[in-house]
N, C-alpha and C positions, 0 to 999 in steps of 0.2 A: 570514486571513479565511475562513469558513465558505464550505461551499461551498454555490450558492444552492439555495433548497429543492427546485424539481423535479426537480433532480439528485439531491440526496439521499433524495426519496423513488424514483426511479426505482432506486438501488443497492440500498435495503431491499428494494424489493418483488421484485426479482430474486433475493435473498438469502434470500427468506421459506420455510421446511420443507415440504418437499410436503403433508405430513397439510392443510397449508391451502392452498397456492398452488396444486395440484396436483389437487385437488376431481374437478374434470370428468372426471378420468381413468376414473372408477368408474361415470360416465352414472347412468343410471336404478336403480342397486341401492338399495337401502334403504341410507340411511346413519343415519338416527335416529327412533327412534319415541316419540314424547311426547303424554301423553294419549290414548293409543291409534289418533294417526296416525302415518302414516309420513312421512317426508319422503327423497326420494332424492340422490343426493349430487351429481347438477346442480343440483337445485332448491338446494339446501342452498348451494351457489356461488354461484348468482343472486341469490339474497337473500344472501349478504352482501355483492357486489360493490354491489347495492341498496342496503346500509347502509351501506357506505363515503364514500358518495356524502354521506352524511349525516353524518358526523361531522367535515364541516370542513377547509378548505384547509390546504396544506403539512402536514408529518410532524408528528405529535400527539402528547401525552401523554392518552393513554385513560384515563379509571379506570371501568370498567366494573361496575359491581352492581347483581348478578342472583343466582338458585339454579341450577339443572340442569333448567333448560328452554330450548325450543331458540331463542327471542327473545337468553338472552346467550351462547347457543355462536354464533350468527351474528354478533352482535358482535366477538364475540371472534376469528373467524376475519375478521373485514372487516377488525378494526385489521391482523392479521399481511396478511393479502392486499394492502392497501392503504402496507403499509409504517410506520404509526404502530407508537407503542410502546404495548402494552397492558396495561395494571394491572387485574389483578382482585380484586374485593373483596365480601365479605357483601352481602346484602340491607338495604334499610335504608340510615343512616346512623348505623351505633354511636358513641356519644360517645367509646371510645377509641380510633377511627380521625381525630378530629377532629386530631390534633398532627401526626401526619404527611398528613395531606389538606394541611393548611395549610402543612405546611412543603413541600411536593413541588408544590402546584397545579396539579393536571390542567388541560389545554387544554379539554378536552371530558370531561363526566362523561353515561354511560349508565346510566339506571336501569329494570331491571326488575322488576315489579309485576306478577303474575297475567297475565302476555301484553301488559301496557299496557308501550309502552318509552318512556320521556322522553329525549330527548338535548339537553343546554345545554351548547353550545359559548362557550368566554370572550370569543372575542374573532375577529376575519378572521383575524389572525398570531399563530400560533403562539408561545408565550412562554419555549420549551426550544431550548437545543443540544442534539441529543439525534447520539448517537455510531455510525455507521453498519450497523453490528453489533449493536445493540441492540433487540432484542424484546420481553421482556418483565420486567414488575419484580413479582417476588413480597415477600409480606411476611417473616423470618424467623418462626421456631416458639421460643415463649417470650421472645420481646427483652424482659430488664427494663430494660435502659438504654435512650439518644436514640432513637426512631424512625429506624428504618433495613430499607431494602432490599435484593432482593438483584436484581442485576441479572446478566439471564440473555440469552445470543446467540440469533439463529436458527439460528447451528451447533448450538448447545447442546443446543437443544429440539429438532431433529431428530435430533444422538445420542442423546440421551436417549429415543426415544420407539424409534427403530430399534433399538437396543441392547435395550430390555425385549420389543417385538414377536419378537425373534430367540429369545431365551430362552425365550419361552413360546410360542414357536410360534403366531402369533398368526395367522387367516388370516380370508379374506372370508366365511366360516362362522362366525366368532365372533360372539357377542352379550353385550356388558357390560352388568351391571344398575350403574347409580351410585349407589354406595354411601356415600359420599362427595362432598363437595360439590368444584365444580369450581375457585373460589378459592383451595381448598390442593392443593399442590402436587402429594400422591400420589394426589389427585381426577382431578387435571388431567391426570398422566401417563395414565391409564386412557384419558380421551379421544383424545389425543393419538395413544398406539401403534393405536389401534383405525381409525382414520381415517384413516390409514398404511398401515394393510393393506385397507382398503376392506370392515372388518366393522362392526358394526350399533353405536348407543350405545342403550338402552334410559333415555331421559331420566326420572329422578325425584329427589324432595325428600323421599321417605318412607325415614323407618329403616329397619333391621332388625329394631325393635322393632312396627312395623305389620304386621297380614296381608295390607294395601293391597300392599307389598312383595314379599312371597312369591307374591300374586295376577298381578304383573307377571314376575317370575320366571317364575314355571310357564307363564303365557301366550304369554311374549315367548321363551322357548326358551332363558334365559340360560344362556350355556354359563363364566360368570366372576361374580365381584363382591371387593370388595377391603374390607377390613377393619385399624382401628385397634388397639390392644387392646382399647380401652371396647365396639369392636364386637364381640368373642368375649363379652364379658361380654352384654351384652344378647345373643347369642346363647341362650348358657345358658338364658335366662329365656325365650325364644318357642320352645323345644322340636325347635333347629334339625336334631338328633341325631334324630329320629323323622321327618323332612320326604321327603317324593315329592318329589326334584329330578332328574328321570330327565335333561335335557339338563346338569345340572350338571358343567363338564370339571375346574376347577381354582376354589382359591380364595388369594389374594394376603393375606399381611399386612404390613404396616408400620406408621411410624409410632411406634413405642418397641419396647420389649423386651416379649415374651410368653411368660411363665414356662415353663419346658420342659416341664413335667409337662400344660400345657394344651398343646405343640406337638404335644407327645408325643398326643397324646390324640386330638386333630383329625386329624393324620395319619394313625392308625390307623381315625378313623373313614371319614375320603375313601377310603383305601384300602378300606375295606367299601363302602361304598355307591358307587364306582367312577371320584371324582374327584381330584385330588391338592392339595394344601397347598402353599404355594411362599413361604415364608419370605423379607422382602426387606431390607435398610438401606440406608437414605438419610438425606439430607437434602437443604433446600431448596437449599441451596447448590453441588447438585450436578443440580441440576434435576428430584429426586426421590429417584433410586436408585443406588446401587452396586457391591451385592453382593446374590446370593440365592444362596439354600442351594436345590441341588438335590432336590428333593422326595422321591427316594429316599433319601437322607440324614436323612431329617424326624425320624425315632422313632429312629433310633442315634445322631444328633449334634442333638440340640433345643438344645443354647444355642451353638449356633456360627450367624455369618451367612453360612458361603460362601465363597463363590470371587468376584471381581471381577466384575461387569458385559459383556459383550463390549465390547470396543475400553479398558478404564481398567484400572487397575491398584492395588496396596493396599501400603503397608509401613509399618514399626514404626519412628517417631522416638524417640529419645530423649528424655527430659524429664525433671524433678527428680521428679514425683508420682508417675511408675512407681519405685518400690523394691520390685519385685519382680522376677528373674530372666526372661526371655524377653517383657515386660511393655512396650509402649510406648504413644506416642498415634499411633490408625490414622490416615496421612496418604494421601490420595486425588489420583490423576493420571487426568484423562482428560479427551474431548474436549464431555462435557456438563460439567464446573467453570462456576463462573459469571465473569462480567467483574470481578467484585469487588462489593463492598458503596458505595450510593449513600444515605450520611446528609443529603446537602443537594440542593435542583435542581441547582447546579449540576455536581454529580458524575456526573449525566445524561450529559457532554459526555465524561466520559473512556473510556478504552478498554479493554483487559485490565491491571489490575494484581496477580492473581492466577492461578500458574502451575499450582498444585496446593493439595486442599484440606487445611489441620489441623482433624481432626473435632471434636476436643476429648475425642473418646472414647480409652478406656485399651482397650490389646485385648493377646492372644496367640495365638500362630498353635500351633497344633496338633501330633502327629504326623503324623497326613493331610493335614496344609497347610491344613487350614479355619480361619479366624480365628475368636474368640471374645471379646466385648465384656464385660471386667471391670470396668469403670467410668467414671467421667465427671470432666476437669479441672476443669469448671467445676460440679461436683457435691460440693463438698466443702466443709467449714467448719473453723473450727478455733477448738475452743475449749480454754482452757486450756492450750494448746501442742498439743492431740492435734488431728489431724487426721480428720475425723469422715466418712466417705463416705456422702452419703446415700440412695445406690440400695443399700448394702448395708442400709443400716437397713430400707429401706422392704423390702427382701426378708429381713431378720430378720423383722418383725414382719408381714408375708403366712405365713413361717412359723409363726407364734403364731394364725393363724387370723384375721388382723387388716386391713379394706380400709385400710391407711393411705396416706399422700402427706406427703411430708416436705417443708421447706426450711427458710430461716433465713440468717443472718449468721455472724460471729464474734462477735455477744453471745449466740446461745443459739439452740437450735434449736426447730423449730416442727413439728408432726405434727397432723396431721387424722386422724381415725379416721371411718372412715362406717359404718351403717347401726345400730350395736347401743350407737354410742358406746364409749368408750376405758371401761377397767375401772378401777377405782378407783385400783389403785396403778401403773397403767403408769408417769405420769413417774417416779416415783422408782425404779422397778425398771430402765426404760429406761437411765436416767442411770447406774443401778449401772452395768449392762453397759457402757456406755460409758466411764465412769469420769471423767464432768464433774460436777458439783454437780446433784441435783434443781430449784433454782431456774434455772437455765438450759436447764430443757426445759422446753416448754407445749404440751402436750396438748387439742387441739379438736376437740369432737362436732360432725359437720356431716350432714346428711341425706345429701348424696352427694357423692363428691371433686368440686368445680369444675373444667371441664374448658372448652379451647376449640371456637368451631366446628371443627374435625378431630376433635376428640373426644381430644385429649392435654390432659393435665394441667397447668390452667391455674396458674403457681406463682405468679405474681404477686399471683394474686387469692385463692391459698393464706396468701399472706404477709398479706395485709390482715384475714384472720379472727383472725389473735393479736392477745388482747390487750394491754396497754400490760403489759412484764414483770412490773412490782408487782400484777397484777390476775389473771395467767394463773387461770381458774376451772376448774383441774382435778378438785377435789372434788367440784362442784357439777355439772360435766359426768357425773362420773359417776354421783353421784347419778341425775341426769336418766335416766342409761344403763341404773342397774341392772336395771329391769322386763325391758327387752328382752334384757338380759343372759342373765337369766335362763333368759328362753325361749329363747336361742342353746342355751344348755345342756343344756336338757332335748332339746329336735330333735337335738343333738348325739350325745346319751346313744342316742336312740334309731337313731339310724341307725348308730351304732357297733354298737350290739348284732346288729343285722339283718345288719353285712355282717362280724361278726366283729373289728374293730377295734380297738386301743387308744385310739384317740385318733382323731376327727375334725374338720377345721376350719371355720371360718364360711363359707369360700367351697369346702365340696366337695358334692356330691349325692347322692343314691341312684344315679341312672346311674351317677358318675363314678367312684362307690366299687365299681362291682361287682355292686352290687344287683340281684336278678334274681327271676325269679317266685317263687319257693320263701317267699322275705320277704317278697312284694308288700303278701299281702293283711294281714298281719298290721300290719305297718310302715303303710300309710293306714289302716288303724284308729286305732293309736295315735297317728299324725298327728292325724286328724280329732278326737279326744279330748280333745287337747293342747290343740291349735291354735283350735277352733271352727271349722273351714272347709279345705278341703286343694281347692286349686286342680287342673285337670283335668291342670294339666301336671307334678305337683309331684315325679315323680323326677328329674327334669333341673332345676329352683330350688335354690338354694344353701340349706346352712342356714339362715345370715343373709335369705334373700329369704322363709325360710317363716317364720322367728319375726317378720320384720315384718310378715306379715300375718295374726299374731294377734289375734281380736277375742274381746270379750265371747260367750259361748259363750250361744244360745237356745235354743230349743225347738225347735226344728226344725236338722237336719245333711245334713250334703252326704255322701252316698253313691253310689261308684262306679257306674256302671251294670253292669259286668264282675259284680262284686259282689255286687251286689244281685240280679243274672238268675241269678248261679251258685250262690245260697243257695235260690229260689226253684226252681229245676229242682230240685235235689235234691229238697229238701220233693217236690216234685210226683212225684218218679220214685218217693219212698216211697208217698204216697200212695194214686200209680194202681197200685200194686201190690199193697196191704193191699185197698185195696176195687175194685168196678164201676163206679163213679160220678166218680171223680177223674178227669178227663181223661192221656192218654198225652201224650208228647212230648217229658219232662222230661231223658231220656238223650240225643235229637237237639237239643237244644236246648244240652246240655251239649258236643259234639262240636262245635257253630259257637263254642261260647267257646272249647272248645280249640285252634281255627285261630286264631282271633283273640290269643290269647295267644301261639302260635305266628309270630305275624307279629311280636309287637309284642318279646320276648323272643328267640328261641331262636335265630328265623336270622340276628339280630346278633354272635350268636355261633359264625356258619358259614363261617370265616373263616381256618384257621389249624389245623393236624393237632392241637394241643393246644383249641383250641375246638372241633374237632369230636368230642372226646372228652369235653366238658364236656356239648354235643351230649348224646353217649351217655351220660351218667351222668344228665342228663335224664329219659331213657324209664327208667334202669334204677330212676328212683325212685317210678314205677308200676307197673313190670313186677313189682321184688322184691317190695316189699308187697303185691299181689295174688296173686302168684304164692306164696308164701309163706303167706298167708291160705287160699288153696285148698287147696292140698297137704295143711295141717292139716286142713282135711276130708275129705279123701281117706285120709288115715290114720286117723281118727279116727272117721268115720262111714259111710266109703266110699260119700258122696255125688254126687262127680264123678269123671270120668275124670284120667288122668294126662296128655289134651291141655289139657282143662279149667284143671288147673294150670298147664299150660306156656303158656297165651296163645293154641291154636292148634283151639279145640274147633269154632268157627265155620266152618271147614273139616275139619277130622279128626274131631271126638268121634263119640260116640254117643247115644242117646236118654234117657241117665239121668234119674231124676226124672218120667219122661216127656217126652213129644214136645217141650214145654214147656220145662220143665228145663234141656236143653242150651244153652240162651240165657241162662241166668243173667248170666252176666258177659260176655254179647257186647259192650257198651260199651269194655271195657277192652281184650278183643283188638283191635275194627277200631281202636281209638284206638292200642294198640303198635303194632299193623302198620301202621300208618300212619305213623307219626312215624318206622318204620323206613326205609320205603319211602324217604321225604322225603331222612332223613340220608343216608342214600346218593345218590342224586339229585344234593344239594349240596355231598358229596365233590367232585365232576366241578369241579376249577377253573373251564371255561366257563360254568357251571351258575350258579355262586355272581358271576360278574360279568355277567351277563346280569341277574340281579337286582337286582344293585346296581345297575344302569343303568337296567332299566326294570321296578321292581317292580311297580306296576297292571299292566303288561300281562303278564307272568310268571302271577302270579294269575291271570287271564283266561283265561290258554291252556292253564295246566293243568285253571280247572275247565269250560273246553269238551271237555277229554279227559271228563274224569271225569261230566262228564253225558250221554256216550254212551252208559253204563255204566246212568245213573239211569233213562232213556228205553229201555232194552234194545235199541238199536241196534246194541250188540255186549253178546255173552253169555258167561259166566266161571263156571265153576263150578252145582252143582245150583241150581235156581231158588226153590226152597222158603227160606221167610225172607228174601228179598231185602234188605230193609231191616236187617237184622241183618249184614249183610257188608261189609268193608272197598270193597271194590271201586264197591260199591255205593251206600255212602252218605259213600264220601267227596268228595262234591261239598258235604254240610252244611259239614262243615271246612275245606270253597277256602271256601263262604260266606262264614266268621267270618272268615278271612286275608282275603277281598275288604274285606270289613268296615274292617278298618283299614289299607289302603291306599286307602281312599278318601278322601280329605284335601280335596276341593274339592269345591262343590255338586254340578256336573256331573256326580262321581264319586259319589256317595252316591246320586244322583236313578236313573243307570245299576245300582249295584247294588242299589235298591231293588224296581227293574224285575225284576231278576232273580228276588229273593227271590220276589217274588207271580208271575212266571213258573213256577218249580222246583220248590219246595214244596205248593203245592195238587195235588192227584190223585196225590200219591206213597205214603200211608198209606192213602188210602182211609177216613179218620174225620177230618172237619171240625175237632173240636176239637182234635185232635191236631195237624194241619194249621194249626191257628193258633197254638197254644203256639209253633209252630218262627217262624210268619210273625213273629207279634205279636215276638216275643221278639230277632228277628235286627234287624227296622224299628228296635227301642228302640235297642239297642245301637249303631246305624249313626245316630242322630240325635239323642238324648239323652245326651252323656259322663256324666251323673250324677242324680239323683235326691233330692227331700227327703224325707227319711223323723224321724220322733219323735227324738230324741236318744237315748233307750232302746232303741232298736232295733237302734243302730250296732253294739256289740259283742257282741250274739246272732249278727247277721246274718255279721258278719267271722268268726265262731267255726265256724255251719255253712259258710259258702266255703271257709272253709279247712280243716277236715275233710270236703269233699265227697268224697274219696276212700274217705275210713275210713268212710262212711256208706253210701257203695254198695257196698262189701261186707259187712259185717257185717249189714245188713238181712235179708239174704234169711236169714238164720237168727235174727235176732230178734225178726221180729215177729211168726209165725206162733203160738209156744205164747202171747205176751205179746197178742194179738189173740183166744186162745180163753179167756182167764179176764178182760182187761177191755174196757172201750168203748173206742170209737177215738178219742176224744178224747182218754187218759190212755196208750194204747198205741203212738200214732204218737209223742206226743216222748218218749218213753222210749228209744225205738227210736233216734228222731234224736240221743236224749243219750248212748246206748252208742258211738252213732261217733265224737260228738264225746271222749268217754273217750278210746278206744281211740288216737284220733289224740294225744293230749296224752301217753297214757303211752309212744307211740311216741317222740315228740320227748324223751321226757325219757329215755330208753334210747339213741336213739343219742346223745345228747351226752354219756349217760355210756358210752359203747363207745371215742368216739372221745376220749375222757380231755381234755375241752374242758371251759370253762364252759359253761353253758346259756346261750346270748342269753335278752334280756328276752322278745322274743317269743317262745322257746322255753320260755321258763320258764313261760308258758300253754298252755304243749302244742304247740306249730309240729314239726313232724318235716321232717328232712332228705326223705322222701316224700310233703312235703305237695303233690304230683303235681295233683291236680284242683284245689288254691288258684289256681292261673294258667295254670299254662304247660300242660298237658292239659287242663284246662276242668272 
């Protein structure tokens, strides 16, 4: 005979994890903020022991749904406080939770709505045995079979939550963004550790795909958030690689496998911007997690999962499916396992019938001792007698460039291809490799893999898109496909060329590939060309994500702002220097794009004694071709000095030319000595993580040095030509770097302020003065511009020989100004540079015994210096 209820809920509730029983310990700290209040983690006790109150006599079966707000975390913490068992589930009532709702019968179901909570309790008495040790029932991840849970202890879920708080050092200074919904399991672990150490939950229901998101971030201080795979993907697409996350400490994956080359890649990038990666495996049956790979491990062992958990442990069963040497199914002991699986109510009543868990995954353990996950038992088909793996498929054809998602039976296998649709001959080429019959693959276009609420790969509802085998419409899929195809190909073709490539695939980027200023400008031209439209974010979009947002090409095109201000200055700087009338500016104006470019490129690459040598090969691809350019004047006309040609006249020369004269190419020395200054600077280890941690205010503090300088508060050197001096005017160039570190209103508003502070009364000529203002505002609040369709590839052409322009002017326009009008002699002018710059490019690519890239094959040079990254 059971023992009566209020004994047994008096055993639970004694039993219950501290993260929840143990609340009050924490008083008045913040414990979650939702909708941008707080709640402190008494309060946060009181209301649930409040809602306890409400969910109905004797020990309960909860089913709780809600999203990650704080009406179903109180919930959810009343049922564990109050000793019921707690089910959580989606918002809503989805029709495929209808089979196991009715075969389980919650006692009491809580529903949250926008902050509204309903709770319908079934009945006075409770209609479960439910087993003393029993907490909480999660759903598994993928069940295609009976409806089934997994049934987890109150031990469980407090090793499990102490166990990952320990590893990640988790403390009352943490602040989780919820990344992840609280129903699935590696949602809920976030909550859980965080609550435990008495740190903050930062409550939301917005992706990673909202700025709503990022706005909570940067606001809330998160120092965490946790990610699926499909979350790195939508990463990609909102630009997360360029983001001001100065409290960011770590970021969490789980959830399935994430290809190493993107582990690889993530970890390199935390390690620059100054937080770390922390690769994890679990599963629900284990109360979440584990294993994680130590963070410093990230980029020299990316497909390995780690070391065990604290307190579990990991080894290698034997099985028929491993037939490979050193190869088993990873079977899992420790003290978060679950109770076992509960397919009917009344399985509610029983107790531990599993001791340790079989993953089902295929793994080997390393020479370092780190395991690594080769494949999956329940992952496999067999058709024809061959045994078919379909995680290796789905990672053949990722390597083909391809988002595919595989399953299927033993009559034939089944692949989804997303965004560009499958190519025409995939099945039957597939099937070759595999060596089963073409009619037993079927090939389906689907706009995007079907994926569950966690955001894993929903396979069930993968399997319901084939159709009936005699009908598979793989032609006609690709038919459907070819357009897009297409255009995968040609964004393909071009972004091969820009970063040098043989072969690029539908899910890599210009970021990812390497891309960097030198290609920028050329590369979003021919984007913008292609495409009809090139998004503000589009080095970080996959290929696939730019050829689908290929439109009908009008009259009107989206043009950078960088761009467009760096085509425009020059014109200007030619200008004001042929006549009296054209306003000045065009050179300071060029010096805040080259900070700005310098934020947005270079010092990502200030990281590392072989990047900071990339660094340096940077400057030397303005330095040589100027410097080289002059010299030949110097020989040839003995026009300038020999500091002239070394970069350093601004400070050494003398008055050639006249008084005048000697400034010729001051632009380019204070721009090398600058950018030299800098490198060195962010040699300094301390230097380069201080950065990463708090770049806004880095920017801030150097250009308060540097406009001590502007305001002559401190003095350096003769004072004649001030504004022609490094020291002097490099506060323009903190500008353009403030510029693109300001990512939030409040940041844009602040360095606006600055702008119309700094700039007035420094030239001493209004128009001059506004070239710089006008031109830093655009830049800091319009990312782009509509300009004629006809304009795009003039204007890409002089940005990107701004360089070759500002030299070669000063000797061409002067005899070509005395025999015609300046209508015919200023683009003449501008067209010698543009030459000069195209026969550059096509000299070094044939120096350096390469092919020419497509954009070099328009003249791009390895010096095309002033296109981006110098300004």
């Amino acid at each position: 005979m059971p023992p009566p209820a209020s004994q047994t809920v008096a055993i639970a509730a004694a039993a219950a994890p501290p993260f929840a029983g143990a609340l009050e310990r924490f008083g008045d700290r913040v414990a979650v903020v939702a909708r941008g209040r707080p709640v402190a983690y008494g309060e946060l006790a009181e209301r649930a022991d409040a809602r306890a109150r409400e969910l109905g006599p004797g020990r309960r079966l909860v089913l709780v749904r809600g999203g990650n707000d704080v009406e179903t975390l109180v919930t959810y913490l009343a049922a564990l406080r109050a000793g019921h068992v707690a089910w959580l589930a989606a918002p809503g009532a989805p029709a495929r939770d209808a089979a196991v709702v009715g075969r389980f019968r919650p006692d009491t179901v809580v529903s949250v709505d926008d902050g509204r909570v309903d709770i319908a309790t079934g009945g006075a008495e409770p209609g479960h045995e439910l087993h003393p040790e029993l907490a909480l029932l999660m759903p598994t991840s993928g069940s295609t079979g009976a409806p089934r849970l997994v049934r987890i202890s109150h031990a469980a879920l407090h090793a499990n939550a102490e166990a990952i708080a320990t590893y990640l050092a988790i403390t009352e200074r943490d602040r989780a963004a919820t990344s992840l919904p609280m129903h699935y399991c590696y949602g809920l672990s976030v909550v859980n550790s965080h609550l435990l150490r008495g740190g903050r939950l930062l409550l939301t229901d917005r992706s990673v795909a909202d700025p709503a998101f990022w706005a909570l971030v940067r606001e809330g201080g998160a120092t965490s958030f946790a990610g699926v795979p499909h979350t790195f993907d939508l990463l990609e697409r909102v630009g997360f690689a360029g983001m001001d996350l100065p409290s960011l400490r770590y970021v969490t994956q789980a959830g399935g496998r994430l290809a190493p080359e993107r582990v690889r890649r993530y970890a390199r990038l935390g390690r620059q911007r100054g937080w770390e990666l922390v690769v994890m495996y679990g599963q629900t049956e284990a109360t979440a997690r584990m294993a994680y790979l130590p963070p410093a491990l990230a980029e020299a062992r990316p497909s390995a999962i780690g070391v065990p958990v604290p307190g579990g442990s990991l080894r290698l069963a034997d099985v028929p499916e491993a037939d490979e040497p050193g190869v088993g199914e990873l079977v899992y002991r420790g003290p978060n396992v679950m109770l076992g699986y509960a397919r009917e109510a009344a399985d509610l009543a029983l107790g531990r019938v599993v001791d340790e868990l079989r993953t089902g995954d295929l793994a080997r353990r390393g020479p370092d001792g780190l395991l690594e996950i080769v494949g999956r038992r329940s992952r496999f088909l067999k058709l024809f007698g061959l045994r078919i793996d379909l995680d290796e498929v789905e990672r053949m054809l990722a390597a083909d460039g391809l988002a595919a998602a595989c399953t299927g039976d033993d009559e034939r296998l089944v692949v989804a291809v997303a965004g560009d649709g499958p190519r025409a001959c995939l099945g039957p080429s597939l099937a070759g490799r595999l060596g089963v019959p073409a009619s037993r693959v079927a090939v389906v276009a689907v706009e995007r893999i079907p994926r569950g609420p966690s955001g894993k790969t929903d396979y069930p509802a993968l399997a319901a898109l084939a159709p009936p085998p005699a009908a598979a419409p793989e032609g006609v899929a690709a038919a459907a496909g070819a357009d897009a195809g297409a255009a995968t190909g040609r964004v393909a073709a071009i972004l091969a060329a820009a970063v040098g490539r043989d072969r690029v695939g539908a899910d890599d980027s210009f970021a990812a590939l390497g891309g960097d200023s030198l290609s920028y400008v050329e590369v979003s031209i021919a984007l913008e060309e292609e495409l009809g439209h090139l998004p503000p974010d589009w080095p970080r979009r996959t290929v696939a994500e730019l050829a689908a947002g290929a439109r009908e090409r009008g009259r009107g095109a989206r043009l950078e702002t960088s761009v467009a201000l760096r085509a425009a200055a020059i014109l200007l700087v030619v200008a004001s220097h042929m006549t009296a009338f054209w306003p000045a500016g065009g050179a300071h104006l060029l010096l805040g794009l080259a900070g700005h470019s310098f934020a947005r490129f270079q010092l990502a690459a200030m990281d590392a004694p072989r990047r900071l040598a990339r660094s340096a090969a940077a400057i030397a691809r303005v330095a040589v071709p100027a410097s080289a350019w002059i010299w030949l004047q110097v020989l040839v006309a003995g026009s300038y000095s020999a500091g002239a040609a070394m970069l350093v006249n601004n400070y050494t020369g003398s008055q050639e030319l006249g008084p005048d004269g000697r400034w010729h190419y001051w632009f380019l020395e204070a721009l090398v000595q600058t950018l030299i200054v800098l490198t060195a600077l962010f040699a300094i280890p301390a230097v380069r993580r201080w950065e990463r941690r708090r770049p806004f205010a880095v920017v801030l503090v150097l250009l308060a040095g540097a406009l001590l300088f502007r305001f002559e508060l401190l003095a350096f050197g003769a004072g004649d030509n001030l504004m022609f001096r490094p020291h002097a005017v490099a506060w323009v160039f903190l500008l353009g770097w403030a510029v693109h570190r300001a990512t939030t209103t409040g940041r844009r508003a602040a360095v606006s302020a600055l702008v119309v502070a700094t700039v007035p009364g420094f030239f001493g000529v209004p128009a001059q003065e506004a070239v710089v203002t006008c031109g830093l505002l655009v830049l800091l609040w319009a990312p782009a511009v509509r300009v004629p369709r006809w304009m795009v590839r003039p204007a890409g052409a002089v940005a990107a020989a701004s360089l070759f322009i500002y030299l070669t002017h000063w000797q061409v326009f002067p005899p070509l100004a005395r025999e015609l009008p300046l209508a015919v002699a200023m683009p003449l002018t501008v067209a010698v540079g543009v030459a000069a710059w195209r026969l550059a490019g096509l000299a070094c690519a044939a120096c350096a015994r390469v092919p020419a890239r497509p954009g070099r094959a328009r003249g791009e040079s390895p010096a095309l210096a002033l296109a981006d990254e110098p300004g």
